[in-house]
C-alpha positions in Angstrom: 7.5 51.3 167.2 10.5 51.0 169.6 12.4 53.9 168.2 8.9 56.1 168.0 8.7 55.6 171.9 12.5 56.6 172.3 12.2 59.4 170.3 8.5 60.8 171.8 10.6 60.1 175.1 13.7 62.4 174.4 10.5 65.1 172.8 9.0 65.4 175.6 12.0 65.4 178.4 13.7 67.9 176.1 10.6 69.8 176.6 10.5 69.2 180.5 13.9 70.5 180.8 13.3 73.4 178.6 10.2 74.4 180.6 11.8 74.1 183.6 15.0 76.2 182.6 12.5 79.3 181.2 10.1 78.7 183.7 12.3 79.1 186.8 14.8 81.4 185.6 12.1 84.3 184.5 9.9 83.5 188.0 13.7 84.4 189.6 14.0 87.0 187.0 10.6 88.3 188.1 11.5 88.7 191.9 14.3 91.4 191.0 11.5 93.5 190.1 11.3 94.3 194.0 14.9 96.6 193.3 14.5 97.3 189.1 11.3 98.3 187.4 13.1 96.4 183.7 12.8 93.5 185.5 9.7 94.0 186.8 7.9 94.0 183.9 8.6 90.9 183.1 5.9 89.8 186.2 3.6 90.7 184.2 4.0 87.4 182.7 3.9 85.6 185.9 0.8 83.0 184.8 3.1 81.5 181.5 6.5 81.3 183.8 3.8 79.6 185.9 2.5 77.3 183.1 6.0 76.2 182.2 6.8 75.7 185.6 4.0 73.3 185.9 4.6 72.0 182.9 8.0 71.0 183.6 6.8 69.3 187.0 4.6 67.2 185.1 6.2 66.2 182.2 9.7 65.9 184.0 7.7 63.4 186.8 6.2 61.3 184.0 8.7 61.2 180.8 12.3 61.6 182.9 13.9 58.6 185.3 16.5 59.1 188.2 18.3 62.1 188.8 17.1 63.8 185.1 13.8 63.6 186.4 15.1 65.2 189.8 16.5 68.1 187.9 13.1 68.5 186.0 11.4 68.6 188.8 13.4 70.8 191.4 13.4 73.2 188.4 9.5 73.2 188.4 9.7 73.6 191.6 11.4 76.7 191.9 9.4 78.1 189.1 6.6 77.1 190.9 7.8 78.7 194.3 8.3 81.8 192.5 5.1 82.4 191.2 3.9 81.4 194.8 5.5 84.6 195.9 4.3 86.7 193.0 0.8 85.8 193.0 -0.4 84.1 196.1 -1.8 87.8 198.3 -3.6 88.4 194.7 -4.8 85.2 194.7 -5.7 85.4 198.7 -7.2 88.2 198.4 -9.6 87.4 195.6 -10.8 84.1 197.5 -11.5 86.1 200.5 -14.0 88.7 199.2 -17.8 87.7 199.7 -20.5 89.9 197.8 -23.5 90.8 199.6 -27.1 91.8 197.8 -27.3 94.6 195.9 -29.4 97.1 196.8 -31.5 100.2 195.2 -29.2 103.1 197.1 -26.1 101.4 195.9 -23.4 102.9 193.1 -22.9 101.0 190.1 -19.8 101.7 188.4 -18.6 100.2 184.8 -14.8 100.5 183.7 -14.3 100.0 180.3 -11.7 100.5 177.7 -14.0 100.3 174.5 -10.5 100.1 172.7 -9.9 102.9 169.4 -9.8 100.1 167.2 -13.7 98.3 168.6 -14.9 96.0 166.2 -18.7 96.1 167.4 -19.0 99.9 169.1 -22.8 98.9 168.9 -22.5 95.9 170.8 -20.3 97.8 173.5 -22.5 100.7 173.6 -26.0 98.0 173.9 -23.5 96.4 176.9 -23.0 99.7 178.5 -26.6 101.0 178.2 -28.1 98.0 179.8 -26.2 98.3 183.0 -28.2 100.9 183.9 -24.8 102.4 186.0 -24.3 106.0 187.7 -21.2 105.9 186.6 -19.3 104.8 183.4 -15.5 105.4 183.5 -14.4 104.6 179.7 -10.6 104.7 178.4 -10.0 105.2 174.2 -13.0 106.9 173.7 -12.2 107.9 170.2 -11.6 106.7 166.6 -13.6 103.5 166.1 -15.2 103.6 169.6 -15.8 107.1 168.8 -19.9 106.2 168.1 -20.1 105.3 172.0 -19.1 108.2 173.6 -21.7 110.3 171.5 -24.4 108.0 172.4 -23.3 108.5 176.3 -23.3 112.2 176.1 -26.6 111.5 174.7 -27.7 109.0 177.7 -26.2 110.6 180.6 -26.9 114.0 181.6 -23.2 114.7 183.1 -19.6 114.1 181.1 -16.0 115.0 182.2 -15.4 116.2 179.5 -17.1 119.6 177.6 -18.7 120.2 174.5 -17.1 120.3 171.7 -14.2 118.6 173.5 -12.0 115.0 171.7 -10.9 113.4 175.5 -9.4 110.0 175.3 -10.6 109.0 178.9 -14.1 110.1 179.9 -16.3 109.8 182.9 -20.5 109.9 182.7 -22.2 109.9 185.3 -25.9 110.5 186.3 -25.0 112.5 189.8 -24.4 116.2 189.2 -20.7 116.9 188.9 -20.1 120.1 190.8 -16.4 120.0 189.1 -14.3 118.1 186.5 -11.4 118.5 185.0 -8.2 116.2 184.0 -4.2 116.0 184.5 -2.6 118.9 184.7 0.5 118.8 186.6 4.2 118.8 184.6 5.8 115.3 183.5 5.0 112.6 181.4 1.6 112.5 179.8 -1.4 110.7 181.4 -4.7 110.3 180.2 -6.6 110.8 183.0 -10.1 112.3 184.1 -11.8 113.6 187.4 -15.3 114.7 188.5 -16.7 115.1 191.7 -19.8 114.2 192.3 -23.1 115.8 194.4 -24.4 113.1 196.5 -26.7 113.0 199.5 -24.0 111.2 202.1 -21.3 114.0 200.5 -19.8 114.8 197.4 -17.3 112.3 196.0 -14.4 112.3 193.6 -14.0 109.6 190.5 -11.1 109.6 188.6 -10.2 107.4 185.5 -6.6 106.8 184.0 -5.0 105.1 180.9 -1.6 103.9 181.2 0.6 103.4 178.8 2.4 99.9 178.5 4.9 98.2 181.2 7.4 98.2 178.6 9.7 100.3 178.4 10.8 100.8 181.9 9.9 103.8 183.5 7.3 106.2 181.7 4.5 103.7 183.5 6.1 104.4 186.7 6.3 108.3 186.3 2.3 108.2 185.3 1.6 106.5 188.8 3.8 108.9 190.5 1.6 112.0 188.6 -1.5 109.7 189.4 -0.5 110.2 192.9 -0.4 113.8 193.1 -3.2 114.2 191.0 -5.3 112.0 193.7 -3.6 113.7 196.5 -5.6 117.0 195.8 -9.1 115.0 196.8 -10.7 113.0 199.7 -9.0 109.9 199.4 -11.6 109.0 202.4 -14.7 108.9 199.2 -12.5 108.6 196.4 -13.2 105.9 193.7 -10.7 105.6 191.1 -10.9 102.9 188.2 -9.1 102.7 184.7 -6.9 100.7 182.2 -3.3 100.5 184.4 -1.5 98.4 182.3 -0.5 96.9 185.1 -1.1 93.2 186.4 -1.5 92.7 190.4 1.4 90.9 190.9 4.1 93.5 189.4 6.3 95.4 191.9 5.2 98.8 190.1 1.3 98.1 191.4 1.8 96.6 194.3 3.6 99.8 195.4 1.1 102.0 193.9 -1.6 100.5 196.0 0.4 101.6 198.7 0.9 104.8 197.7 -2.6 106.0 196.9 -4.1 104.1 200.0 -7.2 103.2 198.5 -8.4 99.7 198.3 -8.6 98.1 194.7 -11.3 96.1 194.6 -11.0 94.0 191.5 -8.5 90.9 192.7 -7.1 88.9 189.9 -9.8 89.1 187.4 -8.4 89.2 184.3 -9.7 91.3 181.3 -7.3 91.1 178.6 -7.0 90.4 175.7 -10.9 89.6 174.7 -12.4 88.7 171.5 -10.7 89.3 168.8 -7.7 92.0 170.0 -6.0 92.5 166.8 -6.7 92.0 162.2 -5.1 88.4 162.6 -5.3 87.0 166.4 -8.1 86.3 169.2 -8.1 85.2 172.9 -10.5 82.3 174.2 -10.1 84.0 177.1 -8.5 87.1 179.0 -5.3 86.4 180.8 -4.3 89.5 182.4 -5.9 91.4 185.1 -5.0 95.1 183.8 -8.2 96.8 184.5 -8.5 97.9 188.5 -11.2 99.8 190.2 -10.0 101.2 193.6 -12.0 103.1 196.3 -11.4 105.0 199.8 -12.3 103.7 203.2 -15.8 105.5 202.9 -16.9 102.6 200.3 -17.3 98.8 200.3 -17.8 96.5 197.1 -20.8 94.6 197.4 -20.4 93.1 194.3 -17.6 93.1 191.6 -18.2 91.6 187.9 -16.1 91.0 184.6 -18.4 91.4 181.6 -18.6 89.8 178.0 -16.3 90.3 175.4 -18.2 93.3 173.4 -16.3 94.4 170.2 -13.2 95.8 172.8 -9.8 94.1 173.5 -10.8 94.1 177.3 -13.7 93.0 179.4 -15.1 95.4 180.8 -15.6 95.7 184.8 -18.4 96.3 186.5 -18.1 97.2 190.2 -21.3 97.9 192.7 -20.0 100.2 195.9 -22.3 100.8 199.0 -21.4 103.8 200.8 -20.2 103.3 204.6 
């Protein structure tokens, strides 16, 4: 029984130590994304360098004795500091926002990746339907999910994209577009969409984007600088701008992007992937990544912002309600 303790001791101060080492060294690792967009993408996984850096504090301050335990410890801690850093403003910023009632004259807006592969395009399409929204920004509208975006053109009397027409990202909307169209300048490839809508305060631009991942360096970086100029050739003022980035809050690569744009994203740390079941063999409890954003210019204010339920897709969709100022 003695030498079970020992050897569950030694387990699970091995363990301590190892969490510790990881943990702090890729939260370090993670704050030279500030200067290098390879190391940045390792930020992205800023909530598991987290768990193991609380893992490490907890085990190490139970399991170890004297200055092991120290070492366990002080290597949570940095872990732990790191991620403080990375995540805190996200974190902040999320706490701080209050919704207010919704009402009749306000602009519903769902952002949804209904994923090329969806397992239950019916049970996405029901979930979209119901939301009754004015507009529906929706990212891999083809192969499996293919079903959905024929049932929208069906359900909404304005689309982004024409007739006819296979588009990967798509915008319906029950406004009058008075133009649409999609990326057009020279560079790396970005599926994006835009249409600019009639409405009685003004006409206002939407545009939705699908990035591609955060690894390899670099082509996710070129797509927000071509997002930029896209953007740049509309009212930023009434702008709303929502899609799948890719791209998780605390990264280097969106932080600067918010800047950039100078719109306000409006979904703070809300996680959306993975959901359900996101591949043949593997599903998620729960999403850990906030990848899905829905930004908006100065003319707008969220009154209310919602994740959905996991509908067939490998993200939750968002659902964001804007009152115009």
């Amino acid at each position: 029984m003695r030498l079970l303790a020992q050897l569950l001791s030694l387990l699970f101060r091995g363990t301590a130590l190892m969490l510790g080492l990881v943990g702090a060294g890729m939260a370090l690792v993670c704050l030279g994304g500030a200067f290098s967009d390879r190391l940045d993408a390792f930020t992205h996984a800023a909530p598991l360098w987290l768990a193991m850096a609380v893992g490490a504090v907890v085990l190490g301050g139970v399991c170890a004795r004297g200055a092991e335990r120290w070492v366990m410890v002080s290597l949570g801690g940095i872990g732990l500091l790191a991620c403080t850093i990375l995540m805190a403003p996200e974190l902040w910023a999320a706490a701080r926002f209050k919704p207010a009632t919704v009402a009749q004259s306000d602009l519903k807006v769902v952002q949804f990746n209904v994923w090329h592969d969806n397992r239950s395009p019916e049970k996405s399409l029901a979930w979209i339907l119901a939301q009754d929204a004015d507009v529906v920004v929706i990212e891999e509208g083809a192969g499996e999910s293919w079903p959905i975006v024929k049932a929208l053109r069906a359900n909404y009397p304005f689309a982004s994209c024409g007739k006819g027409a296979r588009c990967e990202t798509w915008i319906f909307s029950r406004k009058k577009m008075i133009a649409r169209g999609g990326a057009t300048f020279e560079g790396p490839y970005l599926s994006a969409a835009w249409a600019t809508l009639a409405d009685a305060k003004g006409p206002f631009t939407v545009i939705g984007v699908h990035y591609t991942w955060p690894v390899p360096a670099g082509p996710q970086q070129a797509q927000g600088r071509k997002l930029a100029r896209l953007a740049s050739g509309f009212d930023r003022k009434s702008m709303i701008l929502a899609g799948d980035f890719n791209s998780t809050p605390w990264s280097f690569t969106l932080k600067r992007q918010d800047e950039t744009l100078g719109l306000r994203r409006w979904t703070r740390a809300m996680a959306s992937w993975p959901a359900g079941k996101f591949s043949r063999i593997m599903a998620a409890p729960a999403p850990f990544l906030p990848i899905d954003h829905v930004y908006a210019g100065e003319q707008w204010r969220a009154v209310k912002v919602e994740r959905g339920p996991a509908v067939g897709s490998d993200h939750r969709p968002i659902v964001v309600t804007f009152r115009r100022q």
